[in-house]
Structure formats: structure tokens, C-alpha cells
C-alpha positions as CSV (number, residue, x, y, z in Angstrom):
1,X,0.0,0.0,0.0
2,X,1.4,3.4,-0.9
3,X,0.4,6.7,0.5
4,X,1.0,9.7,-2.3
5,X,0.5,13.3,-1.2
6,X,1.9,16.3,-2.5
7,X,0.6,20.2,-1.7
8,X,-1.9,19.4,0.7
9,X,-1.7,21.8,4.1
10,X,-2.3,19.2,6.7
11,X,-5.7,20.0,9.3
12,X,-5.2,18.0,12.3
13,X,-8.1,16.0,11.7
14,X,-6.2,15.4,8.2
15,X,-3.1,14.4,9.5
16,X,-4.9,11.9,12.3
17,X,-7.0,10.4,9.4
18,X,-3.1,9.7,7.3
19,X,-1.7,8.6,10.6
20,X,-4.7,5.6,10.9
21,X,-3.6,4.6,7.0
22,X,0.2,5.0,7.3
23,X,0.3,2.0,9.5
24,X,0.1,-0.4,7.0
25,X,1.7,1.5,4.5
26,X,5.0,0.1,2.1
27,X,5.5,3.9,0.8
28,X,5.0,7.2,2.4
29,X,5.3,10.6,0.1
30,X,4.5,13.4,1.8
31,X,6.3,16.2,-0.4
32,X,5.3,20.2,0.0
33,X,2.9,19.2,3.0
34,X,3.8,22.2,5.6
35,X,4.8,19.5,8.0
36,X,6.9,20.5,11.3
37,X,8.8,19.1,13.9
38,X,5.6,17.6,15.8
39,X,4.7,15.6,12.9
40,X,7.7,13.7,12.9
41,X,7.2,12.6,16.6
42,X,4.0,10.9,14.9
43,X,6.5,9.8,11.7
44,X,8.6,8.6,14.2
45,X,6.2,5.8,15.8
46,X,4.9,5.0,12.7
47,X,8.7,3.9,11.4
48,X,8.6,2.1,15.2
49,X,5.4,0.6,14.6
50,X,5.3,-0.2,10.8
51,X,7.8,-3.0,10.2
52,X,6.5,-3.0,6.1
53,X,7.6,0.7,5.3
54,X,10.5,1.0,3.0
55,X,10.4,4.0,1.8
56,X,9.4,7.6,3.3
57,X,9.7,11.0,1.2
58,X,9.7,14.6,3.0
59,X,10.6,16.7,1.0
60,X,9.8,20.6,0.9
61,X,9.0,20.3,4.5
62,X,10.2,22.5,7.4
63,X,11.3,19.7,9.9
64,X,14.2,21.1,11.2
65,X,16.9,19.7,12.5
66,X,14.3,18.8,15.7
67,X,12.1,16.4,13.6
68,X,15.0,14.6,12.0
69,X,15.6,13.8,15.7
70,X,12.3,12.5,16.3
71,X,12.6,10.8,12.6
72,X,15.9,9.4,13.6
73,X,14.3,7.8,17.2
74,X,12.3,6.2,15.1
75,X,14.6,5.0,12.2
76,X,17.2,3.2,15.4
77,X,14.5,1.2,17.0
78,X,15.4,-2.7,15.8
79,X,11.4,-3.3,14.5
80,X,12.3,-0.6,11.6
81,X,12.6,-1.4,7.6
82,X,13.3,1.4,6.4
83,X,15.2,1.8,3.0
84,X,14.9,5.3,1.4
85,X,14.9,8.7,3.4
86,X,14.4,11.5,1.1
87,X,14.9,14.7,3.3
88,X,15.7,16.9,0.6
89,X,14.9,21.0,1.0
90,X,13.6,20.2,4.5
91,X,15.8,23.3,6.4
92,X,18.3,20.7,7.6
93,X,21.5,22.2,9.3
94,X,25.3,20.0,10.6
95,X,23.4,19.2,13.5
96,X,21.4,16.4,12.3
97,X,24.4,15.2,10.6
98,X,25.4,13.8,13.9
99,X,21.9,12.0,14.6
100,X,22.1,10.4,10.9
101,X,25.5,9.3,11.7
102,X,24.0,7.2,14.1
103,X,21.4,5.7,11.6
104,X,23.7,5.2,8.9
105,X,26.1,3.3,11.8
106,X,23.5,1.2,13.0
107,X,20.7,0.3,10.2
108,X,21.5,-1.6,7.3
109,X,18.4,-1.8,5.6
110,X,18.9,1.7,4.5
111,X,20.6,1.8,1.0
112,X,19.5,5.9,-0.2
113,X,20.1,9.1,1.5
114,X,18.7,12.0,0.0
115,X,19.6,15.1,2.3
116,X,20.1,17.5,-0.8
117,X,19.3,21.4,-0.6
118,X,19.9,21.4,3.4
119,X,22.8,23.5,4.6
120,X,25.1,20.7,6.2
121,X,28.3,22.3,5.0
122,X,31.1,20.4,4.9
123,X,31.3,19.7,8.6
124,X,28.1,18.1,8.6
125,X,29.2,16.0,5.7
126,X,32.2,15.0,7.3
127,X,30.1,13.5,9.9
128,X,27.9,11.6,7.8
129,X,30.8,10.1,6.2
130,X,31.9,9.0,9.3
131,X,28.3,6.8,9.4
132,X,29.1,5.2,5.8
133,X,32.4,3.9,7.2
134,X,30.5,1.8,9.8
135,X,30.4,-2.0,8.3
136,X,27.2,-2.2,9.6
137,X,26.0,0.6,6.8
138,X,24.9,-0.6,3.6
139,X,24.0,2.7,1.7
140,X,24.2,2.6,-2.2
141,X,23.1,6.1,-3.0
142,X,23.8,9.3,-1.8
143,X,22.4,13.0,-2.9
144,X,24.6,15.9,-1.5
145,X,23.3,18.3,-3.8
146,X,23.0,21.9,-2.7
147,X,24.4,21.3,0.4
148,X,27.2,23.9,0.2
149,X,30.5,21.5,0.3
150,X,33.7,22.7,-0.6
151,X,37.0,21.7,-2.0
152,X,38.0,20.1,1.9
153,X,34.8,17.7,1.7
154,X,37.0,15.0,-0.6
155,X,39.4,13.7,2.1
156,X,36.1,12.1,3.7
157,X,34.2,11.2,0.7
158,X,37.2,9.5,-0.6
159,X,37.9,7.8,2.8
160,X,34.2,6.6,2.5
161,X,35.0,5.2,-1.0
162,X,36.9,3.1,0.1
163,X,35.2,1.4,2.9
164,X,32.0,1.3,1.1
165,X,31.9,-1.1,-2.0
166,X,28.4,-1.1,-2.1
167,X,27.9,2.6,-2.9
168,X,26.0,3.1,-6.6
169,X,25.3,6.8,-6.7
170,X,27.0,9.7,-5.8
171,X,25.6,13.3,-6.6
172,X,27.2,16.4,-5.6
173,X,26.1,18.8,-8.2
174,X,26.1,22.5,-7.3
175,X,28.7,22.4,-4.7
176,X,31.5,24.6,-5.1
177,X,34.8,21.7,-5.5
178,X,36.9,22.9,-8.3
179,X,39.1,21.2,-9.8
180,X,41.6,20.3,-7.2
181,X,38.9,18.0,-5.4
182,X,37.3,17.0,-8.2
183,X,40.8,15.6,-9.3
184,X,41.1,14.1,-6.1
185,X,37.6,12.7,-6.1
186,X,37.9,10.6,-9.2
187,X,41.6,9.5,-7.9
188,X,39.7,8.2,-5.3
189,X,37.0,7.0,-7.1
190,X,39.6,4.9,-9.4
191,X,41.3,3.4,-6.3
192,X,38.0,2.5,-4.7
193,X,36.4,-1.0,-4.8
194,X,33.2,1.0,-5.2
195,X,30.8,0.1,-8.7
196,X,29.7,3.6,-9.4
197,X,26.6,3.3,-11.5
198,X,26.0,7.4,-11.4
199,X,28.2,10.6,-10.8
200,X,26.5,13.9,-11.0
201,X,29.2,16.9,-10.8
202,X,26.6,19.5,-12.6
203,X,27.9,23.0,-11.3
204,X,31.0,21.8,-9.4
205,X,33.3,24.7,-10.8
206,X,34.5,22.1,-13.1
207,X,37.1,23.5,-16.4
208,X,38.9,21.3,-19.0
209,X,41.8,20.9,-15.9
210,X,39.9,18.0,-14.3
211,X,38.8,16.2,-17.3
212,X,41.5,13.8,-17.7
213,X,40.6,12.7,-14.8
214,X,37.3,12.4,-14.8
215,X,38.1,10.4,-18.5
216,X,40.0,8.1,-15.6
217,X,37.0,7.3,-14.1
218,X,35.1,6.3,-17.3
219,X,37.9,4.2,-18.4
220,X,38.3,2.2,-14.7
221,X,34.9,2.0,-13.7
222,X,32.6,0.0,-16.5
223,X,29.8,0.3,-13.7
224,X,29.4,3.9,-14.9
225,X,26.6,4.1,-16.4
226,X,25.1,7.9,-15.7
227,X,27.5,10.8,-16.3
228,X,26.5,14.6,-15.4
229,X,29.0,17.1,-15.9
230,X,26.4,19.9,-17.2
231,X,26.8,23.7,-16.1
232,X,30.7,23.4,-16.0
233,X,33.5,25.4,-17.9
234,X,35.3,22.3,-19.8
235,X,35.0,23.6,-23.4
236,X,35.9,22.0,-26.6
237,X,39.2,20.3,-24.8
238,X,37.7,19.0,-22.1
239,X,35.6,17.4,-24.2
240,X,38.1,16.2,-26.2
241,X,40.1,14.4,-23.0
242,X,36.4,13.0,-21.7
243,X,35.8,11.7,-25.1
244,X,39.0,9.4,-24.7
245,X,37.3,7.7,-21.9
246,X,33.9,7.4,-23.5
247,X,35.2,5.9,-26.1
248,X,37.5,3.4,-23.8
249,X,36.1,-0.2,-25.1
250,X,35.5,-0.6,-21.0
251,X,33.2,2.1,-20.9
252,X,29.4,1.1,-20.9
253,X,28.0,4.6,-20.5
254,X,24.2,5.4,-21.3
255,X,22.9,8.2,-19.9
256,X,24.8,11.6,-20.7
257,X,24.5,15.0,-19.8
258,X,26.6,17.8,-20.9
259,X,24.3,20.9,-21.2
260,X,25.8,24.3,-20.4
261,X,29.7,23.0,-21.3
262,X,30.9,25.9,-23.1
263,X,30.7,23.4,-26.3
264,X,30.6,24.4,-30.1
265,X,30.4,22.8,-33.6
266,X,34.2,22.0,-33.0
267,X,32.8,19.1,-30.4
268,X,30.1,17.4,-32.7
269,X,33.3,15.7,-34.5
270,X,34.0,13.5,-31.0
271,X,30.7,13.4,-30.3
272,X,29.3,12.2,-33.5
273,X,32.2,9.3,-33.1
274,X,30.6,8.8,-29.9
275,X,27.7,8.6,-31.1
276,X,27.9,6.2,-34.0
277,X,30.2,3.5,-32.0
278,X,28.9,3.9,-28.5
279,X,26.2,1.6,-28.9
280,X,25.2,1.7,-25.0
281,X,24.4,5.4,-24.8
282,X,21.2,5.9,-24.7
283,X,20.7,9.2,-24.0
284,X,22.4,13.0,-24.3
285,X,22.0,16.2,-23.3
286,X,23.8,19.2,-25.4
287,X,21.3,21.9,-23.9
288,X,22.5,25.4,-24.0
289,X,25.5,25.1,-26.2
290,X,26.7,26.8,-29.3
291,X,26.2,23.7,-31.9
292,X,25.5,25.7,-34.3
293,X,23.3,24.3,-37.5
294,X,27.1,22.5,-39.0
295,X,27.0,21.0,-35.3
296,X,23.8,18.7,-35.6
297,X,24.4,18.3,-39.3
298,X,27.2,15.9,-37.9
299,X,25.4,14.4,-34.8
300,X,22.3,13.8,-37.0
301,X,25.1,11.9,-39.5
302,X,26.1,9.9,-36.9
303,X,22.3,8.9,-35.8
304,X,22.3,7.0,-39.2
305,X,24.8,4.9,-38.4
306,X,23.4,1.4,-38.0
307,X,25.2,1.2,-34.8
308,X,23.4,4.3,-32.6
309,X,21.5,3.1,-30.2
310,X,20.6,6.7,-29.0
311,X,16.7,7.1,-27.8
312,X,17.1,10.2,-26.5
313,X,18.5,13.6,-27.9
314,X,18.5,17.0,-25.9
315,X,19.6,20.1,-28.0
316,X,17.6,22.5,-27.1
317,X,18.8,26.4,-27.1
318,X,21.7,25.4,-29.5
319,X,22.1,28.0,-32.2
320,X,19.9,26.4,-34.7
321,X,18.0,27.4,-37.4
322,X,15.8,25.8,-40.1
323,X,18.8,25.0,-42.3
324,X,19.6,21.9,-39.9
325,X,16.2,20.6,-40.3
326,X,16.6,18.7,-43.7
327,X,19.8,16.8,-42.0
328,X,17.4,16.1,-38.7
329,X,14.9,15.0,-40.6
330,X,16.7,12.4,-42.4
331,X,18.4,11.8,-39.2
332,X,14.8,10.8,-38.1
333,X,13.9,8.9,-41.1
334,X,16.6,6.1,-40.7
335,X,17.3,6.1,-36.6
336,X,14.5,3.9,-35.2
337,X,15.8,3.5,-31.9
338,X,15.4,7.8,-31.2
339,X,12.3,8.2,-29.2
340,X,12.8,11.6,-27.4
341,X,13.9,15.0,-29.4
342,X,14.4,18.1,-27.4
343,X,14.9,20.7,-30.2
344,X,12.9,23.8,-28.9
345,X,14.4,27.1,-28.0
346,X,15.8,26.8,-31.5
347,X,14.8,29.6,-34.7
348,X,13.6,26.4,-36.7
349,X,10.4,28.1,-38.2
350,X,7.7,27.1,-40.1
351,X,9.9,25.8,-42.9
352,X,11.7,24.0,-40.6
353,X,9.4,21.9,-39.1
354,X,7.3,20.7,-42.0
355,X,10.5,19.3,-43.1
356,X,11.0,17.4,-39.7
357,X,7.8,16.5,-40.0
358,X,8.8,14.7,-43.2
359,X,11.3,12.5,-41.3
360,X,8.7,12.1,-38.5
361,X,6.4,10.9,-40.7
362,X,8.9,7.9,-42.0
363,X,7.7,4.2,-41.2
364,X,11.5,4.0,-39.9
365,X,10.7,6.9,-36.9
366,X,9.6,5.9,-33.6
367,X,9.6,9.3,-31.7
368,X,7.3,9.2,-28.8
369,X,8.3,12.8,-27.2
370,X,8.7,16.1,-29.2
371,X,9.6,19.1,-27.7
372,X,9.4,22.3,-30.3
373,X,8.7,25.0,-27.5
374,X,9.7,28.4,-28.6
375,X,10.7,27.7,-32.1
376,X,9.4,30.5,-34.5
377,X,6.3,28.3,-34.9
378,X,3.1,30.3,-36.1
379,X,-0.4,28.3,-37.2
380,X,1.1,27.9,-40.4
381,X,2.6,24.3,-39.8
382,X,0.1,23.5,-37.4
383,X,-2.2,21.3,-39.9
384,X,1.6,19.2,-41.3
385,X,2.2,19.2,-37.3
386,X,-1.8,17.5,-36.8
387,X,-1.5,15.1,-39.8
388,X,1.7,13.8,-37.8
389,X,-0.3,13.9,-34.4
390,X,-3.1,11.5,-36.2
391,X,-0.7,9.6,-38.4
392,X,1.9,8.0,-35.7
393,X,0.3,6.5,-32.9
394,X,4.0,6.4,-31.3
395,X,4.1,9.9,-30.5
396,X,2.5,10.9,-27.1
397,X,3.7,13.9,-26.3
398,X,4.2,17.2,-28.1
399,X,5.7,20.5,-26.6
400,X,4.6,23.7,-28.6
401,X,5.0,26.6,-25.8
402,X,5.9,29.9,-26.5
403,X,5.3,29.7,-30.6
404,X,2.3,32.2,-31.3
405,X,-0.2,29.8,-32.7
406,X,-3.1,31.3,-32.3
407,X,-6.7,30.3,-32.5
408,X,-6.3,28.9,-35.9
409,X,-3.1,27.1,-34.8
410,X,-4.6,25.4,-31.8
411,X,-7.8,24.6,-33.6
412,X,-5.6,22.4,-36.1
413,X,-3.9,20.6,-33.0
414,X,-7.5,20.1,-31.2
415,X,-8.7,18.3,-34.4
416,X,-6.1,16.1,-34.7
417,X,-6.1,15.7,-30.5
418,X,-10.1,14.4,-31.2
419,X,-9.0,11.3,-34.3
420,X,-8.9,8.2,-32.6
421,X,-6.0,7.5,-34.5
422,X,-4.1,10.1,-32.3
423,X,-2.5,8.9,-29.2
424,X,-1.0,12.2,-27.9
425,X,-1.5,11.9,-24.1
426,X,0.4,15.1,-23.0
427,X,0.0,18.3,-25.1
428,X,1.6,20.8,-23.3
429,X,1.0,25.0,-24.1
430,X,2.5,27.3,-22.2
431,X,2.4,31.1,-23.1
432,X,0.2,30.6,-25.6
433,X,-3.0,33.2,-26.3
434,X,-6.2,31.8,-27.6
435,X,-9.4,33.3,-27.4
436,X,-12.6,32.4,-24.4
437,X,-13.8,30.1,-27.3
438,X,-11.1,27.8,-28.0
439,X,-10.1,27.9,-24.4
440,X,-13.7,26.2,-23.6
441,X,-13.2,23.6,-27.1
442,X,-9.5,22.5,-24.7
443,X,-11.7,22.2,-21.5
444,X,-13.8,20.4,-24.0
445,X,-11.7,18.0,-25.7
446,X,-10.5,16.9,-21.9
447,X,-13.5,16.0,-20.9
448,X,-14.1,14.0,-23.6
449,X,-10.5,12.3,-24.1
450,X,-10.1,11.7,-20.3
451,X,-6.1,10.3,-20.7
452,X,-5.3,13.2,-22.5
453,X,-3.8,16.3,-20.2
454,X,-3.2,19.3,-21.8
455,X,-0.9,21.3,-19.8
456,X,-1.2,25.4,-20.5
């Protein structure tokens, strides 16, 4: 049984009606519920008293560093399960550092920590590695982000490492490291025993100094599987020296993100390599850098290699225009494993995307997720855009925010949203203006088509 709340302001009559049901609960999310303090003295007995709950989710809440006491009471007693504590934005300070220590010492059924966006500052972490050292502690992932570590944090997480072979996850994105630490981090992370599945290092002060040795880690560790270096300095070099360990025949990365990186068209040559031999990436993120329309003329080159496996491409806010839309298209037209294409924040145009739709309209294309927000889009490509909507029964959702379709635009959409043929399930319109009578033919077309959720 799982208990699923987000929003709600909790009456006390509310709360003593969710306390009679969390008893026999397995899951308890109670994100952005203006709990305190006094409701984890309740939280605390249930965790006693409930020997089925595994996981419990808090976040958004103002516990304080007082209701992860009372939490913690609960989490030490020998009757508790528990195996993911999500305490993330919850006003946490160091001091409950020291009570989690205690946790992390003495319960192995917990394997995930999640104590991101809480000011434990280095200190506090320091503390908490001291728990994971404990062989009694069995945690596999940890989330540090936001949590305002420095460059003197890495002693400790690397002494952690190494104790602590079971550890999976590691994310410390938007701490300030630099690349001294982060050096020393993956030095450690090389020596330990440790099968790192996922590193996240978005925002870590990160330039082209460190990459060599974050390459290290991609080469040494074939667990790796989830890489996040986005909203760093490295540049076009950087790139170049993590490259080397993508590319390592060891490597057996899927999942990467490298939005923000200060990357141009002089990148898409090693990553269009990476691409087109990597055949375990999955997915990538190039959000927010200067590709440039001769920069996914190459990527989209490499999607047509038979040996792509890529499903998911982010490149949105890259500098293009509608002359990269032919190469996308036929990009499109041949990859069958691509099923999610971020392109928006791009000036693609009209033009543009009735050529995509083109390639989207290929046998070959299995694209489930299309994102074209802010793109130049007017109602003029709207009724190419619905014959696509009614034609592949693959595509489920479609992003058209911030293009200024109008009522004639939207109408187009709504009629292809009303075929039974069309499986969109998630039409989503920000910023758009449309008049009192089209608004009521949306509220309409929801009632009607219950599992589709159009989101304005």
C-alpha cells in the first residue's frame, strides 16, 4: 500500500486520518505538505510501529533539525525497515548530521540518503561520512546536492570510497569543488572497490583541468553508467580528453549530460564518433550550447549509423535554425531506436518543421516525445504538425510553448487531439494566447478524451 501526497496543508483532523492509514503502508510521500517538527514525533512511531515501510519521502517540508531527531528515534529502534529517506529542502543544518551518523552506523536496511538542498556544509558532511564507514551501513546512494560542500569535503568522501563497495550513486552537483577535489575525487573513485553506477558533478566549478581525470574514471569503472558534468567550464578540450574515456572499449555509459559546457560545432566531430560506436548510450544532453546548424548536421550523420542506439536527444537552445532541419529529418527517417527529441528554443520556423515532420512521418521513426517550445512556430505548420499527431500512434507527447499559434493554430492541434488515431497523451501549451472560445473547445476536448492532459 502506498500513501502519495503532494501540496496538501495538513488539518489536524487530516493528519490523524493519514496517521490511521500510514500503518500499514510500504511507501509514504509526503512532499510540499507544511509539515513540522511535531509531525515527525508521529512519523517517528509509525517507522517504530510499521515494520512493512521502506520508503518515506519529505521533502519541501520544514522539519528542522528537531524532527529529524524524532525521525531518527524512530529510524534506530530494531522493528524498523526502512530503505529510502528523502529529506531533501527540509531546512536541515550539521546538527542532524550527527543523529544520521547514528542511523547510517547502525541500520542496514537503509541503502538511499537524500539530504540534498539542506545547509550541512562540509562539517556536517564530514560526519555523515563518518556513518558510511560503519560496516554495519549498507547505503548505495547518496544525494549531497545543494548542500554547500567545498573543495575540503574529498578527504572524507574519498575515505568513505573506500570502505563502502556497495555505494551506486554519488551526486554532488552545485557544490562549489573545483578542480583540485574534483581531481582528487575521481583519484579516489579509481582506487575504490566501489561500482559507481551514477556521478552527477553539474555545477562543481569544473574546467577542461579536471577532465583527464574524470576520463579516468570512465575508463576504470565499466559500472558507470550515468554521467553529469552539465553547467561546467570544460570547453571544446575537455571534451576532447572526456571523449577518450567514453570511447574506452571498458566504458558502458548510457545516460549523458553535458548541457551548459561551453561546447561548439568543433565538439560534434568526437561526439558524432561517440555517437555512432557507443552503442550503450542511450541518451544525451547538449542543452545550451553553441552547436550551431554544422553541429547537428554531424550528430544527425552519426544517428544514421546502424550502430546508434541513441533514444534520447536533448539540443535544445543550441544556435539552430531551419537550415539543420533537412539533416534532422533524415536523421529521423533512418534512426528507429530515437524516441525523445528536445529541439525547442531553436529559430527552426515554419519551414523548418514541416521538413521534420517529413522525417517524423517515416515508417522508420519511432519518436514518442517532441519538444518544439519556442521555435518561431506560427499556425502555419500546425495542420503538417496535426497530420503527424493523427498519423503515428508512437508519438505521445508534443511541446509547442511559446510559438504564437493562435486560434487557428490550436484549432488544427485540437482536431487532430479528437482522431482516434491520435495517441497524444500530453499536449503541453505554455504562453500561448487563444481566445474564451477555443479555451472552452481545450476544456472540452479533456472531458471527452479523459487520458489526454493538456498542460497550459
Amino acid at each position: 500500500m502506498e500513501l502519495d501526497i503532494q501540496c496538501e496543508e495538513m488539518s489536524p483532523s487530516r493528519w490523524a486520518e493519514l496517521l490511521t492509514t500510514m500503518k500499514s503502508c510500504k511507501t509514504i510521500r509526503l512532499d510540499d505538505c507544511n509539515l513540522s517538527s511535531s509531525n515527525c514525533e508521529d512519523l517517528s512511531s509509525i517507522i517504530n510501529t510499521n515494520p512493512s515501510l521502506t520508503e518515506l519521502k519529505l521533502n519541501n517540508n520544514e522539519l528542522g533539525d528537531a524532527g529529524v531527531e524524532y525521525l531518527c528515534k524512530g529510524l534506530l529502534t530494531p522493528s524498523c525497515s526502512l530503505q529510502k529517506l528523502w529529506l531533501q529542502n527540509c531546512n536541515l543544518t550539521s546538527a542532524s548530521c550527527e543523529t544520521l551518523r547514528s542511523v547510517l552506523s547502525a541500520q542496514p536496511s537503509l541503502t538511499e540518503l537524500h539530504v540534498g538542498d539542506n545547509r550541512l556544509g562540509t562539517a556536517g558532511v564530514k560526519v555523515l561520512c563518518q556513518g558510511m564507514m560503519n560496516p554495519s551501513c549498507k547505503l548505495q546512494k547518496l544525494q549531497l546536492e545543494y548542500c554547500e560542500l567545498t573543495a575540503d569535503i574529498v578527504e572524507a568522501l574519498n575515505a568513505a570510497l573506500q570502505s563502502k563497495p556497495t555505494l551506486k550513486e554519488l551526486s554532488l552537483s552545485n557544490n562549489t569543488l573545483g578542480d583540485t577535489a574534483v581531481k582528487q575525487l575521481c583519484q579516489g573513485l579509481v582506487e575504490a572497490s566501489c561500482n559507481l553506477e551514477l556521478l552527477h558533478l553539474e555545477n562543481c566549478g569544473i574546467t577542461s583541468d579536471s577532465c583527464m581525470d574524470i576520463s579516468a574514471v570512465l575508463r576504470n569503472k565499466s559500472s558507470l553508467m550515468d554521467l553529469s558534468v552539465g553547467d561546467n567550464k570544460i570547453g571544446d578540450s575537455g571534451l576532447a580528453l572526456l571523449c577518450q574515456g567514453l570511447m574506452h572499449p571498458s566504458c558502458k555509459i548510457q545516460k549523458l549530460w553535458l548541457w551548459d559546457c561551453d561546447l561548439t560545432s568543433a565538439s560534434c566531430k568526437d561526439l558524432s564518433r561517440l555517437i555512432s560506436t557507443k552503442e550503450t548510450l542511450t541518451e544525451i544532453s547538449l542543452i545550451d550550447n553553441n552547436l550551431r546548424d554544422s553541429g547537428i548536421e554531424m550528430l544527425c550523420q552519426a544517428l544514421k549509423d546502424p550502430k546508434s542506439k541513441l533514444q534520447e536527444l536533448w539540443v535544445r537552445e543550441c544556435g539552430l535554425t531551419t537550415a539543420c532541419c533537412k539533416a534532422v529529418s533524415s536523421a529521423l527517417s533512418t534512426n528507429k531506436h530515437l524516441k525523445v527529441l528536445h529541439i525547442g528554443e531553436n529559430k527552426l520556423g515554419d519551414a523548418g518543421v514541416e521538413l521534420l515532420c517529413e522525417g517524423l512521418m517515416h515508417p522508420n521513426c519511432n519518436i514518442q516525445s517532441l519538444w518544439l517550445g519556442n521555435c518561431d512556430l506560427t499556425a502555419g505548420c500546425c495542420a503538417t504538425l496535426a497530420t503527424v499527431m493523427a498519423t503515428k500512434q508512437c508519438l505521445t507527447e508534443l511541446d509547442l510553448s511559446y510559438n504564437p499559434l493562435e486560434d487557428e493554430g490550436i484549432r488544427k492541434i485540437c482536431e487532430a487531439l479528437k482522431k482516434p488515431s491520435c495517441n497524444v497523451q500530453q499536449l503541453i501549451l505554455y504562453d500561448i494566447l487563444w481566445s474564451s472560445e477555443v479555451d472552452d473547445e481545450l476544456r472540452a476536448l479533456e472531458e471527452s478524451k479523459p487520458e489526454v492532459k493538456i498542460i497550459s
